[in-house]
DRENKE-548990 format. One record per residue (C-alpha): residue number from 0; x, y, z. Coordinates in Angstrom, 3 decimals. Last residue first. Layout:
N
+-----+----------+----------+----------+
!   i !        X !        Y !        Z !
+-----+----------+----------+----------+
! NUM !        X !        Y !        Z !
...
+-----+----------+----------+----------+
//
This chain:
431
+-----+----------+----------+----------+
!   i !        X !        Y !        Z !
+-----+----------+----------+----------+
! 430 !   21.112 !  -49.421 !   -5.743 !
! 429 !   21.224 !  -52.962 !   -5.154 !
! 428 !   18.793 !  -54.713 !   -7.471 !
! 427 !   19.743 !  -58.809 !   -7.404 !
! 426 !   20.692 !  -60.867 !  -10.264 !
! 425 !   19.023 !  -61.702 !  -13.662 !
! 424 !   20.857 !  -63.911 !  -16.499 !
! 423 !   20.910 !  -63.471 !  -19.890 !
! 422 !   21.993 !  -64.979 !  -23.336 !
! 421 !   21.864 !  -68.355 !  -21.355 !
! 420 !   17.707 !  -68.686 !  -21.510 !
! 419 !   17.609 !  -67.370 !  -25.441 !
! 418 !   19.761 !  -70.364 !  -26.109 !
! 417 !   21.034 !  -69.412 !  -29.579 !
! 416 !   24.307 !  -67.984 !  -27.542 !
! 415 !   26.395 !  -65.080 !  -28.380 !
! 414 !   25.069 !  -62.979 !  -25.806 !
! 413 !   26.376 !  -64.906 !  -23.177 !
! 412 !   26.020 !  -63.425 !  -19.900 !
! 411 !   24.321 !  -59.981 !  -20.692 !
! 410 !   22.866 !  -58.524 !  -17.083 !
! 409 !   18.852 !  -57.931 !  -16.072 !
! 408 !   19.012 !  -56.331 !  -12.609 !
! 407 !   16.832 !  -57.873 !  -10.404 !
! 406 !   14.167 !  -56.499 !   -7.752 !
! 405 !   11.977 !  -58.748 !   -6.030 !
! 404 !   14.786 !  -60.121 !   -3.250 !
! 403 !   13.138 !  -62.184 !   -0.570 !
! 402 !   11.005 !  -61.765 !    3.043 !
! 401 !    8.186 !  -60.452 !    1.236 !
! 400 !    8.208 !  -57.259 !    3.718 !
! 399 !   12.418 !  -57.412 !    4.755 !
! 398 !   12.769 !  -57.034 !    0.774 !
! 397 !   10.073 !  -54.796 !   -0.312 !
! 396 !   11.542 !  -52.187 !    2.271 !
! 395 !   15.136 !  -53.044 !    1.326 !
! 394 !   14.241 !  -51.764 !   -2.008 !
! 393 !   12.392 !  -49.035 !   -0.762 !
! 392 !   15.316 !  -47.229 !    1.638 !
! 391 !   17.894 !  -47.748 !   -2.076 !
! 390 !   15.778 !  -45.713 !   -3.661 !
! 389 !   15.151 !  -43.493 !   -1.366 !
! 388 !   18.961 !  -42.929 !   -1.246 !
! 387 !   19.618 !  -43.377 !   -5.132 !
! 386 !   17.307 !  -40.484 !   -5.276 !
! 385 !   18.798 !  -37.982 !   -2.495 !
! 384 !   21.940 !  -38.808 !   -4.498 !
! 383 !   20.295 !  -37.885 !   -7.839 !
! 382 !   19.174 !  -34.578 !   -5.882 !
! 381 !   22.513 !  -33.814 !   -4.681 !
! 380 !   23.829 !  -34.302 !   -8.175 !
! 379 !   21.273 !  -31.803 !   -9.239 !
! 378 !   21.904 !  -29.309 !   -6.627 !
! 377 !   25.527 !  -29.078 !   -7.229 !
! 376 !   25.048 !  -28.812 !  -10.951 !
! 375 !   22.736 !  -26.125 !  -10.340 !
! 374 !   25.183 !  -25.030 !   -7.758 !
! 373 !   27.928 !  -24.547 !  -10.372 !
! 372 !   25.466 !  -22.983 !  -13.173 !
! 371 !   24.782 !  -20.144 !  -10.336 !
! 370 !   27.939 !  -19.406 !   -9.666 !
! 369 !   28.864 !  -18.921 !  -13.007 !
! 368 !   25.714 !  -17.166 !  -13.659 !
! 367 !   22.544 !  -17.850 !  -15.029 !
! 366 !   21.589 !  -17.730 !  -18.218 !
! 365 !   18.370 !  -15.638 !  -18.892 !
! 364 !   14.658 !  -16.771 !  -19.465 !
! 363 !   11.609 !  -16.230 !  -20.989 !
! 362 !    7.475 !  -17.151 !  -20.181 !
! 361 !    7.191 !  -17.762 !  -16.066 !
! 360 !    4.005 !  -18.245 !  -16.016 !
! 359 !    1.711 !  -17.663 !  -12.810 !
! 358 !   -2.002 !  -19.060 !  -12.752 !
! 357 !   -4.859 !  -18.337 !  -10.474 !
! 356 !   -8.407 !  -19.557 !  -10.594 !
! 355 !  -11.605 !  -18.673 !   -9.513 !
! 354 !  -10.741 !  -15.237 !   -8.425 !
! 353 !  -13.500 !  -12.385 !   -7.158 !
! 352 !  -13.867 !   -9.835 !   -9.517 !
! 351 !  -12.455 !   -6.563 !  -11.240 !
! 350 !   -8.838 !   -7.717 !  -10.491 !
! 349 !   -6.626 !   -5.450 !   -8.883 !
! 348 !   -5.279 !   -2.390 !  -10.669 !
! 347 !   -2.977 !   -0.792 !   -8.782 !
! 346 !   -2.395 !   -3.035 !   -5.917 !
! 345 !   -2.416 !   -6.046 !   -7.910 !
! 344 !    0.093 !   -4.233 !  -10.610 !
! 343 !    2.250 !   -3.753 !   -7.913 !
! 342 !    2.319 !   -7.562 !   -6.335 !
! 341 !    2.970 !   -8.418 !   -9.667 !
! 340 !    6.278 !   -5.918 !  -10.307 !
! 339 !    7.392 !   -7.510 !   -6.905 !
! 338 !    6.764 !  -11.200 !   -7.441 !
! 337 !    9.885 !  -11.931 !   -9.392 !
! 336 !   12.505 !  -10.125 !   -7.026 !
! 335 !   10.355 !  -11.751 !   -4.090 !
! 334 !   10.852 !  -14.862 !   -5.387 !
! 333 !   14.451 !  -14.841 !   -5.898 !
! 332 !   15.762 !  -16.214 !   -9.523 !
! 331 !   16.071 !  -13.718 !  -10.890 !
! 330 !   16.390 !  -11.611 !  -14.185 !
! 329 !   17.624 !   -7.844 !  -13.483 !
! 328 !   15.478 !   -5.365 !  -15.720 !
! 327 !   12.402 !   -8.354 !  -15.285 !
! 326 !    9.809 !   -8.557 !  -17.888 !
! 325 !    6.696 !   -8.200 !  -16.220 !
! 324 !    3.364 !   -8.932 !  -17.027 !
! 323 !    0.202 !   -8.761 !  -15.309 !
! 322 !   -3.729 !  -10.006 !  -16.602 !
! 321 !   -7.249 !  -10.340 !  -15.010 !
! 320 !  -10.238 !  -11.915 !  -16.706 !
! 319 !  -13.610 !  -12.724 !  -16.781 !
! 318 !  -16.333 !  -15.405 !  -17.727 !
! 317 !  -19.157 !  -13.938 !  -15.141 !
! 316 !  -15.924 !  -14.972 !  -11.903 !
! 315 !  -13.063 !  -14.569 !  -12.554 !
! 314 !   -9.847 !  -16.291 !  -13.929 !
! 313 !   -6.381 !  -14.806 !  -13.343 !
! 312 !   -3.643 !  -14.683 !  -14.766 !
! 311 !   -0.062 !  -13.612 !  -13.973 !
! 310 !    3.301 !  -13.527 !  -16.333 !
! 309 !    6.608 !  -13.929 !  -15.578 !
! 308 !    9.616 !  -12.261 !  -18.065 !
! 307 !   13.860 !  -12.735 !  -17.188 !
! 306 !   13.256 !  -15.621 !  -14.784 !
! 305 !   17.023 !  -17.004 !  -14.109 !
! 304 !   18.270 !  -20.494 !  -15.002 !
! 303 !   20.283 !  -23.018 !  -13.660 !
! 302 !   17.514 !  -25.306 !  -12.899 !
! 301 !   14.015 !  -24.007 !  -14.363 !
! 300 !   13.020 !  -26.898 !  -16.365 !
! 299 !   13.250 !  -29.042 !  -13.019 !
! 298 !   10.843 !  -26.768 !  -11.575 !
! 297 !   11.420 !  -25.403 !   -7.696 !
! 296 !   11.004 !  -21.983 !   -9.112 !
! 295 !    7.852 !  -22.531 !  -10.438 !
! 294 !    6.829 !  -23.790 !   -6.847 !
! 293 !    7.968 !  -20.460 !   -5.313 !
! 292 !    6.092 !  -18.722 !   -8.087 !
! 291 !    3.324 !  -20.250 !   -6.963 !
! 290 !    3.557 !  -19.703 !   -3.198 !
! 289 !    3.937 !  -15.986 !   -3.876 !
! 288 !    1.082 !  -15.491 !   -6.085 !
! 287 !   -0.873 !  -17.327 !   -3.510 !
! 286 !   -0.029 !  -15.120 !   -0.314 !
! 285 !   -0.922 !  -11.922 !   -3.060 !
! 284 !   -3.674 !  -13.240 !   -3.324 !
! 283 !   -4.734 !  -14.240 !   -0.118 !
! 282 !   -3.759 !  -10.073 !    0.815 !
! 281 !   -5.830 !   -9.314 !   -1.920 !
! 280 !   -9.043 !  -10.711 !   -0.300 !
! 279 !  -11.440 !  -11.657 !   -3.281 !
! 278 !  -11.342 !  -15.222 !   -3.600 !
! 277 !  -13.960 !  -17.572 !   -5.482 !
! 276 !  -14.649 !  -20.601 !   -3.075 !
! 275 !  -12.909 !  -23.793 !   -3.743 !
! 274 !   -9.793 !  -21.550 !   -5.524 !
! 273 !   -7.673 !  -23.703 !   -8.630 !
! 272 !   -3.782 !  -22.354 !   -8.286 !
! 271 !   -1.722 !  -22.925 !  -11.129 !
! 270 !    1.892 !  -23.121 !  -12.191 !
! 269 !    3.260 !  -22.706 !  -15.725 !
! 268 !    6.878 !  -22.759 !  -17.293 !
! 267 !    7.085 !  -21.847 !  -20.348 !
! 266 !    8.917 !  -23.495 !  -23.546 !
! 265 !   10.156 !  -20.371 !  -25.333 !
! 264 !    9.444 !  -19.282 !  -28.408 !
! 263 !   12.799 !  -17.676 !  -30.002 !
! 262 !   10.854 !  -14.588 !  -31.543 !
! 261 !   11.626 !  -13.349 !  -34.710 !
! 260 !   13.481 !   -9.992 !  -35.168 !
! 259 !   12.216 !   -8.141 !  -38.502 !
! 258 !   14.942 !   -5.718 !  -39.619 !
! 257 !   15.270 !   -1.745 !  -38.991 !
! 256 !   15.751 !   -0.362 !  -42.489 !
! 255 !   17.661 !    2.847 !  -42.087 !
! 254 !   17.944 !    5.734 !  -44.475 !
! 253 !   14.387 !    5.680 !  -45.764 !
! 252 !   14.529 !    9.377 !  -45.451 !
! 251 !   11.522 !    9.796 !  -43.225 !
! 250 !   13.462 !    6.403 !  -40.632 !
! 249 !   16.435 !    8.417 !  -41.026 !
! 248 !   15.521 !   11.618 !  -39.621 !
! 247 !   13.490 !   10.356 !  -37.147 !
! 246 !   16.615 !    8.337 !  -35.604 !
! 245 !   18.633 !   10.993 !  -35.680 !
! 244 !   15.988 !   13.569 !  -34.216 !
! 243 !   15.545 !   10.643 !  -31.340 !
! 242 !   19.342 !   11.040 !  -30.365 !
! 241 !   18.928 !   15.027 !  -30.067 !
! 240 !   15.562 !   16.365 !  -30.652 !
! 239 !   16.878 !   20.317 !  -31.989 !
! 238 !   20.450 !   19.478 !  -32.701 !
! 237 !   19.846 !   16.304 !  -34.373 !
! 236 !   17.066 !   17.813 !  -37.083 !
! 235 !   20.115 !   20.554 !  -37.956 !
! 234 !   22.698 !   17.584 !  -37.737 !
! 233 !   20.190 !   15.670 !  -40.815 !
! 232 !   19.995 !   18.354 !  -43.022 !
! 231 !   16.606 !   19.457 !  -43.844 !
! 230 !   14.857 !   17.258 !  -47.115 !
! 229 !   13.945 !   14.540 !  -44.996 !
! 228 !   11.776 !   16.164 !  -42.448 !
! 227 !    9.934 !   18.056 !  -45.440 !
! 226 !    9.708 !   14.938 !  -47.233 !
! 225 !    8.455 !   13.078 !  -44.092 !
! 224 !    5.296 !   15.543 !  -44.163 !
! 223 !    4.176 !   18.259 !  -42.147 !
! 222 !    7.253 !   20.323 !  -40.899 !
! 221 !    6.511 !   23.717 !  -40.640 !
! 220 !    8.908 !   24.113 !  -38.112 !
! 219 !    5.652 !   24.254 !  -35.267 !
! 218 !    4.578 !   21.119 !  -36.655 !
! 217 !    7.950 !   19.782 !  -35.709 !
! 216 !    7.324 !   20.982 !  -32.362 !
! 215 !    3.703 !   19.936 !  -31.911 !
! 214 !    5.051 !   16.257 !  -33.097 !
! 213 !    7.673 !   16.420 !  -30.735 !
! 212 !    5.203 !   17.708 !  -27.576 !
! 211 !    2.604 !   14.734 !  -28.285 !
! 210 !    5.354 !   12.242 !  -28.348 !
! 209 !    6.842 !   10.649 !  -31.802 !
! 208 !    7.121 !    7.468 !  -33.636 !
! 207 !    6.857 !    8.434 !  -36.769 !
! 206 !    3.285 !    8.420 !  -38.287 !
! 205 !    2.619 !   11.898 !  -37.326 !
! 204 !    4.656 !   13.138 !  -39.981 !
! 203 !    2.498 !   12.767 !  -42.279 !
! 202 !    3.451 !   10.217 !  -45.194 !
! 201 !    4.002 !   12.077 !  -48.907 !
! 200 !    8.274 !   11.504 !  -48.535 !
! 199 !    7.499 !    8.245 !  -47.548 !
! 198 !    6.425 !    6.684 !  -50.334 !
! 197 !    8.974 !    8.051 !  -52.859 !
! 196 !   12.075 !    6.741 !  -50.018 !
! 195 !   10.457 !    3.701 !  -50.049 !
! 194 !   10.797 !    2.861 !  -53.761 !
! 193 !   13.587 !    1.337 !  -54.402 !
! 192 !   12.399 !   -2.173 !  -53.322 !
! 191 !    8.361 !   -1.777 !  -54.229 !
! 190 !    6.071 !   -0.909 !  -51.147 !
! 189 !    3.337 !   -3.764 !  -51.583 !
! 188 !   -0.452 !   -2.031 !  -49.753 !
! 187 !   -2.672 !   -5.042 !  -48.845 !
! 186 !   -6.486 !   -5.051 !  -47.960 !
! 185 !   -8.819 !   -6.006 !  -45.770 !
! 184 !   -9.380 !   -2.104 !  -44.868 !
! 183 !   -7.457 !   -0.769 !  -47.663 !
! 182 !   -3.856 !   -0.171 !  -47.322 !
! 181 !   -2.422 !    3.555 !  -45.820 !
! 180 !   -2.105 !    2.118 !  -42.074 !
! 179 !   -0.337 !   -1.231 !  -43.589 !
! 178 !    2.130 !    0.771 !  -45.895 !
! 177 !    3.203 !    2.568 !  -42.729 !
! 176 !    4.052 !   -0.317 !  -40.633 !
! 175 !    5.428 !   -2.019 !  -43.788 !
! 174 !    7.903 !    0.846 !  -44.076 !
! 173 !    8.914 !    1.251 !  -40.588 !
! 172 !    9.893 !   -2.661 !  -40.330 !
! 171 !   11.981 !   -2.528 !  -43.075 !
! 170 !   12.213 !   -3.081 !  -46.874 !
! 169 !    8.229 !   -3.253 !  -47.786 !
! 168 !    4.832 !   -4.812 !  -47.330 !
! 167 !    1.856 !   -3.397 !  -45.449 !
! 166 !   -1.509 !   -5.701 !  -44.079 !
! 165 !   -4.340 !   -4.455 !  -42.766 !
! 164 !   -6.874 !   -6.542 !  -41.821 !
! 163 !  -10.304 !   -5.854 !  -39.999 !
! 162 !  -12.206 !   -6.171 !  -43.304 !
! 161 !  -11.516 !  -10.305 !  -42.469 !
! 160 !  -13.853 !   -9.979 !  -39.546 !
! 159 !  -12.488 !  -11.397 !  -36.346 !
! 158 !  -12.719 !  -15.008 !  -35.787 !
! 157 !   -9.817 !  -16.675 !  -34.200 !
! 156 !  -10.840 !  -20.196 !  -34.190 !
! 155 !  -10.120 !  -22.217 !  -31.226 !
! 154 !  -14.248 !  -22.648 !  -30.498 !
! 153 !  -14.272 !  -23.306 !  -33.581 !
! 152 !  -12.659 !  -26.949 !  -33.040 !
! 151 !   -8.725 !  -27.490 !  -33.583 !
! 150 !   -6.788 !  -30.685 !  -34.287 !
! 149 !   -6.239 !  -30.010 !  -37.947 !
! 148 !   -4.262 !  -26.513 !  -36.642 !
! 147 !   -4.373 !  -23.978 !  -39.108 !
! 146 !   -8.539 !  -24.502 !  -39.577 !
! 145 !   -9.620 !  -22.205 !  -37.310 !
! 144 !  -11.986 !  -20.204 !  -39.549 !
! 143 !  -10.060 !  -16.616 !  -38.751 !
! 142 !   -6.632 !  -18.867 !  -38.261 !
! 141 !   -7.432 !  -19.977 !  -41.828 !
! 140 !   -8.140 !  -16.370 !  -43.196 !
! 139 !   -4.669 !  -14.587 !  -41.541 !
! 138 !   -2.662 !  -17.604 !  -43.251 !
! 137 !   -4.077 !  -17.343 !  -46.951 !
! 136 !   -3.309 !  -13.275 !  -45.780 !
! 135 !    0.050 !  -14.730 !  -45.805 !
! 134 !   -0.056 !  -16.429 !  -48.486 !
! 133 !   -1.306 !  -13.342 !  -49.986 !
! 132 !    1.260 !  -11.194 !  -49.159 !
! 131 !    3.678 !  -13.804 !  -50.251 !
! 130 !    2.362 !  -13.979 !  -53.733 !
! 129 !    2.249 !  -10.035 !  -54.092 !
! 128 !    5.558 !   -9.875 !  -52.760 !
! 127 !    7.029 !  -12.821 !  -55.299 !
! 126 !    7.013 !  -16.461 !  -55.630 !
! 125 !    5.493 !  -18.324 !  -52.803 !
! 124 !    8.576 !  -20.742 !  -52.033 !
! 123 !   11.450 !  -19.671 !  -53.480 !
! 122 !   10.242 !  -16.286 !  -52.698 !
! 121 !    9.976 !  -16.968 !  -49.317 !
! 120 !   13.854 !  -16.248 !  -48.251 !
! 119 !   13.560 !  -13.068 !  -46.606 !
! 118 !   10.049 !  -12.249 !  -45.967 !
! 117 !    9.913 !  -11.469 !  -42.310 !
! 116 !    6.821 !  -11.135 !  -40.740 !
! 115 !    5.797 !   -8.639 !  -38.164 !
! 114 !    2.904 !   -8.254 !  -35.754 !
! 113 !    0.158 !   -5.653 !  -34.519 !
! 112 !   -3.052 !   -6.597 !  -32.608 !
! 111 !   -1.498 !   -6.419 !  -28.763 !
! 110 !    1.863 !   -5.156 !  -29.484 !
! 109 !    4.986 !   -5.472 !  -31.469 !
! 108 !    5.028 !   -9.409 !  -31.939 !
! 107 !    8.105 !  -10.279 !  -34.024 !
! 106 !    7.156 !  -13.173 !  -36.621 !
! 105 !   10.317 !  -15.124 !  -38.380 !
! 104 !    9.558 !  -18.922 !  -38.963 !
! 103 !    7.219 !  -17.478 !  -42.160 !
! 102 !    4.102 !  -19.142 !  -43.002 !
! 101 !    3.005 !  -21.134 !  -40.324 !
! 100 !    4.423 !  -18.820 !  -37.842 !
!  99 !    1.709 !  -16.087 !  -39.326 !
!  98 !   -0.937 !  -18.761 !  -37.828 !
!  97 !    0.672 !  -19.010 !  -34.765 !
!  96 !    0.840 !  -15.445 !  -34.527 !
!  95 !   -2.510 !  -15.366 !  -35.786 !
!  94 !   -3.947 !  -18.090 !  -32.182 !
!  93 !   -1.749 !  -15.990 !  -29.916 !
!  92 !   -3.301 !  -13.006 !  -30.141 !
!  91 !   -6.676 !  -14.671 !  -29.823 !
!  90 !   -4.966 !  -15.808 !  -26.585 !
!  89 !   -3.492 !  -12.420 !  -25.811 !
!  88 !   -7.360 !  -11.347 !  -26.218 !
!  87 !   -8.980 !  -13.781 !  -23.687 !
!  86 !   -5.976 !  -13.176 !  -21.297 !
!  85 !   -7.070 !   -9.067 !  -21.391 !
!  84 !  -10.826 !   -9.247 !  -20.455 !
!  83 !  -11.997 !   -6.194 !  -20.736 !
!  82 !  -15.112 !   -4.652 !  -19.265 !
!  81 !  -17.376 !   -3.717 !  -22.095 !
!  80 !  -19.419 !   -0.392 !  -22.251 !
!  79 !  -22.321 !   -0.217 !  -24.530 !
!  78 !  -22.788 !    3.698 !  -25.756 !
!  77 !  -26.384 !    4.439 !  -25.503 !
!  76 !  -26.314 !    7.713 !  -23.432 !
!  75 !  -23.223 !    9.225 !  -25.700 !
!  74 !  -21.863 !   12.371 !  -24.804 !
!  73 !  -22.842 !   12.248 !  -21.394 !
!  72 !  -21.880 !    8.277 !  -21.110 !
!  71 !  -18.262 !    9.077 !  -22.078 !
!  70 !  -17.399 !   11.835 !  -19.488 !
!  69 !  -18.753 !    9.445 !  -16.979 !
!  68 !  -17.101 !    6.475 !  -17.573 !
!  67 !  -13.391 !    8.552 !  -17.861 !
!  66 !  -12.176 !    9.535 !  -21.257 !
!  65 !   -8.901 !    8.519 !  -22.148 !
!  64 !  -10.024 !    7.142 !  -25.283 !
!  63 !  -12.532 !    9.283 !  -27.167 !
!  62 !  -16.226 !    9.507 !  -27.052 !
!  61 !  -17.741 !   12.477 !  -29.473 !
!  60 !  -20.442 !   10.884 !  -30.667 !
!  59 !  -19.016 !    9.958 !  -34.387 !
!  58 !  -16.293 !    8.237 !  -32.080 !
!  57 !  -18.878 !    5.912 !  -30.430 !
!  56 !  -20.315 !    4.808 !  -34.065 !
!  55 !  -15.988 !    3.885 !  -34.896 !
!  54 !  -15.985 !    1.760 !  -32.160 !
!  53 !  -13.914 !    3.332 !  -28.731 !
!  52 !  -10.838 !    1.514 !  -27.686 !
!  51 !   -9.687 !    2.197 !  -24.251 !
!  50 !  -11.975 !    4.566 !  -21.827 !
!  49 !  -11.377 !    5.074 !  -18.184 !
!  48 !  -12.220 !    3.689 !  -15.016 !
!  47 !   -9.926 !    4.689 !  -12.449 !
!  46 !   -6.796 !    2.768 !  -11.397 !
!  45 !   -6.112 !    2.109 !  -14.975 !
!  44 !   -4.793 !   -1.356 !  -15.814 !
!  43 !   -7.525 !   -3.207 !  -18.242 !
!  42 !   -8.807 !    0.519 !  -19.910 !
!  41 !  -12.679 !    0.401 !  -20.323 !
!  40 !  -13.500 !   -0.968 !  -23.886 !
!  39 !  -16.055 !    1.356 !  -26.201 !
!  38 !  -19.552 !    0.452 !  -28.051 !
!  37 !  -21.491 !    2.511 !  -30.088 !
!  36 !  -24.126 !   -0.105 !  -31.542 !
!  35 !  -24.152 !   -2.176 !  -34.476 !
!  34 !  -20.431 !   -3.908 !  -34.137 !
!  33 !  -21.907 !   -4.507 !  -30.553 !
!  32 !  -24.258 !   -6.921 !  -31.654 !
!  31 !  -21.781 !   -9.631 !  -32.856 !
!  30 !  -21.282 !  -10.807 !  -29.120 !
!  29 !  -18.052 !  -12.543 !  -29.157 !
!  28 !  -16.252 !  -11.405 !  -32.520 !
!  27 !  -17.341 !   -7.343 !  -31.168 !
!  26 !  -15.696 !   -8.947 !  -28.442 !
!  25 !  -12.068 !   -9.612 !  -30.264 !
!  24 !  -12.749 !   -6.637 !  -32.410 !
!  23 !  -12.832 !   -4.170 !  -29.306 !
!  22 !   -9.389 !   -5.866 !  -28.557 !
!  21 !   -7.856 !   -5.572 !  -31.461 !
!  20 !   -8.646 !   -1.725 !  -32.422 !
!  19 !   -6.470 !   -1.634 !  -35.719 !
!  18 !   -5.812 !   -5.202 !  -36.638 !
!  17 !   -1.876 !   -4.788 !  -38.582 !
!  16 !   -0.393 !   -7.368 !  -40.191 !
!  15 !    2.948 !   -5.719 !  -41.177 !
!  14 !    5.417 !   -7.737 !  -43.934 !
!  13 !    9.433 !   -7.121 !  -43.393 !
!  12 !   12.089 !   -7.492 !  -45.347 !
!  11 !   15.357 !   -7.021 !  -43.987 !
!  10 !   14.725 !  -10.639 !  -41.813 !
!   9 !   16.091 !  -11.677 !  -38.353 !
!   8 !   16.361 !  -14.751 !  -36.678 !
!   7 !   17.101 !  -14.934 !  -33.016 !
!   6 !   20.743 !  -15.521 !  -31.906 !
!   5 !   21.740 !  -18.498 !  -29.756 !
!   4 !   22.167 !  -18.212 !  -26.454 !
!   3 !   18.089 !  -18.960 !  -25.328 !
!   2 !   18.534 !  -22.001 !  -27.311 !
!   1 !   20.624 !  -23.819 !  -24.447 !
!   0 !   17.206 !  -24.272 !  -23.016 !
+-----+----------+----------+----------+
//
């Protein structure tokens, strides 16, 4: 795990593969009617059922996300609704970024349907932007068939349309993000190096990263593109938004290329919990949840080390799904520091079923401290003692049973020998 120290690897060029509405695609993959009919995705964490992602026939009705069950169903009597089913979709997830890994070893994850590459270095071996966008849409279309991994079926396969791609090429993460909403649905939009500041200058300012009362305010300036933004003095933009206005301000004048961080994957730790009888009673949840993290916490893997992210899944019953994450302020290794954040999200937003099956992950890591490397070397020379100990109870076990020694050591005598009989010599195990 000594990994975890070093620094994660970072590229100045950055390609975004972007799947607007990810989630809605994943089950418009599943049941290939829905991509016909105005379909929408109720919201996996609300308390009250509300809206997600609505298809593009549900908008032309009037549905928008946010909108509770009710709301949505008076605008739109035939909309299909579709409870989610969150681990399904991190696992299609999963299935491009492994894909996009196969290109490029640096891919940053920025949410559910959204991903970075980094480019720097590939041109040795694709050639230039336009080759590596294409290798890497090369990538996007063998994860889509599931034929990245030779041992995979197609049931593994990702298979979302390839229209649903957007992919956006340029110096920076900003850049790409906004080349990939302007390309083509399927599409790729290259950003030549010199260029950004050109391209941006005609972007809406909506495409910064900005709250509903920013944007109104900067609307209320006047300010409607990131040339406008750009052209005003950069102090004037810091003394009306403070810290943010800086950062604005240089992401619409292409002052600031924020690189591509790749992930350093790390090498989870996973505990489950089968049910006999699907469980519904949160309280028995929440007693498992507690009694699995405890025995993630005992694992070898996870000596001298703190839990910095844990995950919870669930499997219900009718092919559903539940999903919590955390990543931990304060990593720990306390179990009720870990299980907190869970036991919230169970309150909040329980699962929409009973539970078949129940699985805890813990998925990153932090050093631990001084103190806490000292007793993990404590505690595993303790355990190797506690070994040698049992070890030592079964050997004279075996020996008082079959009333003779049945455990040798095998020792060089005379190595030099051609007798294979006198190069060794076996004498009694004594731990």
């Amino acid at each position: 795990m000594d990994r975890y120290l070093s620094p994660p690897p970072t590229s100045s060029v950055a390609v975004c593969v972007w799947i607007p509405l990810f989630a809605l695609r994943c089950e418009e993959a599943r049941r290939p009617e829905l991509a016909s009919q105005p379909s929408a995705l109720l919201a996996p964490d609300a308390s009250r059922r509300v809206v997600w992602q609505v298809s593009p026939l549900a908008r032309q009705a009037g549905v928008r996300p946010g909108m509770t069950v009710s709301q949505a169903i008076g605008l739109c009597p035939a909309l299909r609704l579709c409870e989610p089913d969150p681990v399904h979709y991190e696992e299609r997830f999963a299935l491009l970024l492994a894909a996009l890994a196969r290109v490029s070893p640096v891919v940053e994850p920025a949410e559910l349907g959204l991903a970075y590459v980094g480019t720097d270095g590939l041109e040795g071996l694709y050639g230039g932007p336009e080759q590596i966008v294409e290798a890497i849409k090369r990538g996007m279309r063998n994860a889509e068939r599931g034929t990245f991994d030779p041992a995979s079926s197609s049931s593994s396969a990702f298979r979302v349309p390839r229209s649903a791609f957007r992919v956006g090429w340029g110096k920076g993460k900003f850049v790409a993000w906004v080349a990939a909403t302007r390309a083509k649905p399927g599409g790729a939009l290259i950003v030549p190096p010199g260029e950004e500041g050109k391209f941006l200058a005609a972007q809406p300012v909506a495409v910064l990263p900005l709250d509903p009362d920013a944007h109104r305010r900067l609307r209320q300036l006047g300010l409607r593109t990131l040339g406008q933004l750009a052209a005003l003095p950069e102090e004037a933009i810091v003394s009306q938004f403070g810290r943010a206005g800086r950062r604005w301000w240089r992401l619409a004048a292409g002052a600031t290329a924020e690189p591509v961080v790749g992930r350093v994957l790390p090498e989870p730790i996973s505990v489950s919990l089968t049910f006999f009888t699907p469980v519904a009673d949160r309280e028995m949840l929440v007693l498992a949840l507690e009694r699995l993290i405890e025995r993630a916490l005992r694992h070898p893997r996870r000596t001298g080390w703190r839990v910095q992210a844990v995950r919870a899944r669930a499997e219900l019953e009718r092919a559903a799904s539940w999903l919590a994450e955390a990543t931990l302020k304060d990593p720990s290794a306390d179990r009720d520091h870990i299980a907190a954040p869970l036991k919230t999200r169970l309150a909040q937003a329980p699962p929409a079923g009973a539970v078949e099956r129940l699985v805890v992950e813990f998925t990153a890591f932090a050093p631990g401290t001084a103190e806490l490397q000292l007793f993990a070397r404590d505690a595993g020379a303790a355990a190797r003692a506690g070994q040698r100990r049992a070890l030592r109870s079964a050997v004279q076990e075996i020996t008082l049973r079959l009333k003779r020694p049945m455990l040798h050591h095998v020792i060089e005598v005379q190595p030099w020998s051609r007798l294979p009989e006198r190069r060794y010599a076996l004498i009694d195990y004594e731990p």
